[in-house]
N, C-alpha and C positions, 0 to 999 in steps of 0.2 A: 905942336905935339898934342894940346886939347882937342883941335879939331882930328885928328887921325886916330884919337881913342875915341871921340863921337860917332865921327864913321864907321869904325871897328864894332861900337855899341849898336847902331842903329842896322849895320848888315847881321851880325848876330842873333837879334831881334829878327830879322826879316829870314833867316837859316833855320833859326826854331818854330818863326810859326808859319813857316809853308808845311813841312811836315803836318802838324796838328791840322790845317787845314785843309790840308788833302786826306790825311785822314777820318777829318769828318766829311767830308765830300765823298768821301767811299762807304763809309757806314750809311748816309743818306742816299746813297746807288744804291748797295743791299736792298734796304729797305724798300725802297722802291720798285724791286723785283720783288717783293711780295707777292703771292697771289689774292683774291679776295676771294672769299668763303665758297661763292659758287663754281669757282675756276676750280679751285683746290678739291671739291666731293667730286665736280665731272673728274679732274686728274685720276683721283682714289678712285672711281666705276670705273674707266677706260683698263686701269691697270690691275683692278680685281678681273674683269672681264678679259685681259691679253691672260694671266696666270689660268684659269677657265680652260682656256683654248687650248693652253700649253698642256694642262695637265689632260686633256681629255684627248688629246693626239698625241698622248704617249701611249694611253691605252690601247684607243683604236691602232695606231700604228704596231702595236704587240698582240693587235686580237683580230682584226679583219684578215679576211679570208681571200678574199679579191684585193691583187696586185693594186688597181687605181687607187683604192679608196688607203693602201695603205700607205701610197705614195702621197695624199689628197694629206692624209693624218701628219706622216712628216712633213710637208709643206706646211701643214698648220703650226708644227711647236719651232721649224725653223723660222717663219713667219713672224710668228706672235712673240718668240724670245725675244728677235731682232728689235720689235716694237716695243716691247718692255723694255728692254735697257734705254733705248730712246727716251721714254717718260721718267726711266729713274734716272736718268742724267739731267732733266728738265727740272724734274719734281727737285732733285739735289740743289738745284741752283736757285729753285724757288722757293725754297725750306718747307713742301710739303713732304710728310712724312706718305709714305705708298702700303696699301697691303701686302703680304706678305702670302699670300694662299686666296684661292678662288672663292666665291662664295658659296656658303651652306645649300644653298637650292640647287647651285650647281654642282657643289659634291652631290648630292642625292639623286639627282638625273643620270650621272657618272654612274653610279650605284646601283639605279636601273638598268641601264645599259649593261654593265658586267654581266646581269643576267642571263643576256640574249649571247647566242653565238652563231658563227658560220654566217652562210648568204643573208639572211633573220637581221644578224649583226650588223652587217656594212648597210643592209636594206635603211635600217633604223638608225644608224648614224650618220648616214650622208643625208636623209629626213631633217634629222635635227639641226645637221650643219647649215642644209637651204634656209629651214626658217629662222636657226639663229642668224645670220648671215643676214636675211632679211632686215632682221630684228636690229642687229648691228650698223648698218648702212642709212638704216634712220635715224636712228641715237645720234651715228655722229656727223650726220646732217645736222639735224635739228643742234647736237653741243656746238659747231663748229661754229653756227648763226649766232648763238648765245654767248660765246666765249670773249670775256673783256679782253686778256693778256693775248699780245699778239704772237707773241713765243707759243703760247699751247692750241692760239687756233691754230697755227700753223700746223703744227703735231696734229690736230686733231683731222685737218685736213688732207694730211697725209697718210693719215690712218684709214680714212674715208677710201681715197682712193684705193687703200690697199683689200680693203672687205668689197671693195665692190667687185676686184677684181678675183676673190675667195669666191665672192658668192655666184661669177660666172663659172667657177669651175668646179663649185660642189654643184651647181645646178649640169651641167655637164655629165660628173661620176656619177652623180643620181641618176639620171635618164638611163644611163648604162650598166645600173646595179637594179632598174625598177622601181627604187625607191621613186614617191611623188617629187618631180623638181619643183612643184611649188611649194615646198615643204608643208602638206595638210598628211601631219600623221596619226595614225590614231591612236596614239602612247595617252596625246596631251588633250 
């Protein structure tokens, strides 16, 4: 009888701290999906710059004048939404907090823009698009090289590839709106 309550002791013992130990084996997982500081500010740019896109191909999409570029403008917020939830499901699992609205410089360029309308319009926003685009295809070259967690290069690599393929096809509706397809406009 003393040995069958020993046993009874000893498996009980062994019922309580698997639990506990698996539970610290999971908070030390979390944990270790951390990202580290530089991972985390590329995440917070990539997803201030997708909110950017979005919001400035809603306009264009509500202001261009020419059919492509407004179809160019919707491909941009169907696009770049797509890619923002991607990051805020990544950013969620890696406890980065994400912005929430594009950045001031690029509200203000938005702001510009509004100004201009008709052919003027699409001329000067598929401009911009080529050279952001440009702009963009290096950034995430260049983060994609730098990025320690292998979860957000990946993300970042497949963001790569998604602007390179934006930036074949504003260079495209550019050519065909007049705008310069190497994006030299004379706004900036």
């Amino acid at each position: 009888m003393r040995f069958t309550q020993t046993l009874a002791a000893v498996a009980l013992g062994v019922v309580l701290a698997v639990p506990a130990a698996y539970a610290q084996f999971n908070l030390k997982k979390a944990a270790d999906q951390k990202m580290d500081n530089a991972d985390a500010a590329a995440m917070k740019q990539l997803a201030q710059a997708n909110l950017s896109e979005i919001e400035g191909g809603k306009a264009a999409a509500a202001k261009a004048q020419n059919p492509q570029v407004k179809q160019f403008a919707q491909k941009m917020v169907t696009d770049h939404t797509q890619m923002l939830q991607e990051l805020q499901t990544l950013a969620k699992a890696k406890g980065v907090a994400l912005p929430q609205s594009g950045s001031l410089k690029d509200k203000a360029e938005q702001k510009m823009m509004e100004k201009t309308a008709g052919a003027d319009f699409d001329k000067k926003y598929m401009e911009e698009m080529v050279k952001d685009h440009q702009k963009d295809a290096q950034e995430t070259q260049d983060l994609a090289a730098k990025a320690k967690d292998p979860d957000f290069k990946a993300a970042v690599q497949k963001a790569h590839a998604k602007i390179q393929e934006h930036l074949a096809l504003a260079q495209r509706v550019a050519s065909q709106t007049g705008a310069a397809a190497g994006g030299t406009s004379s706004k900036k």
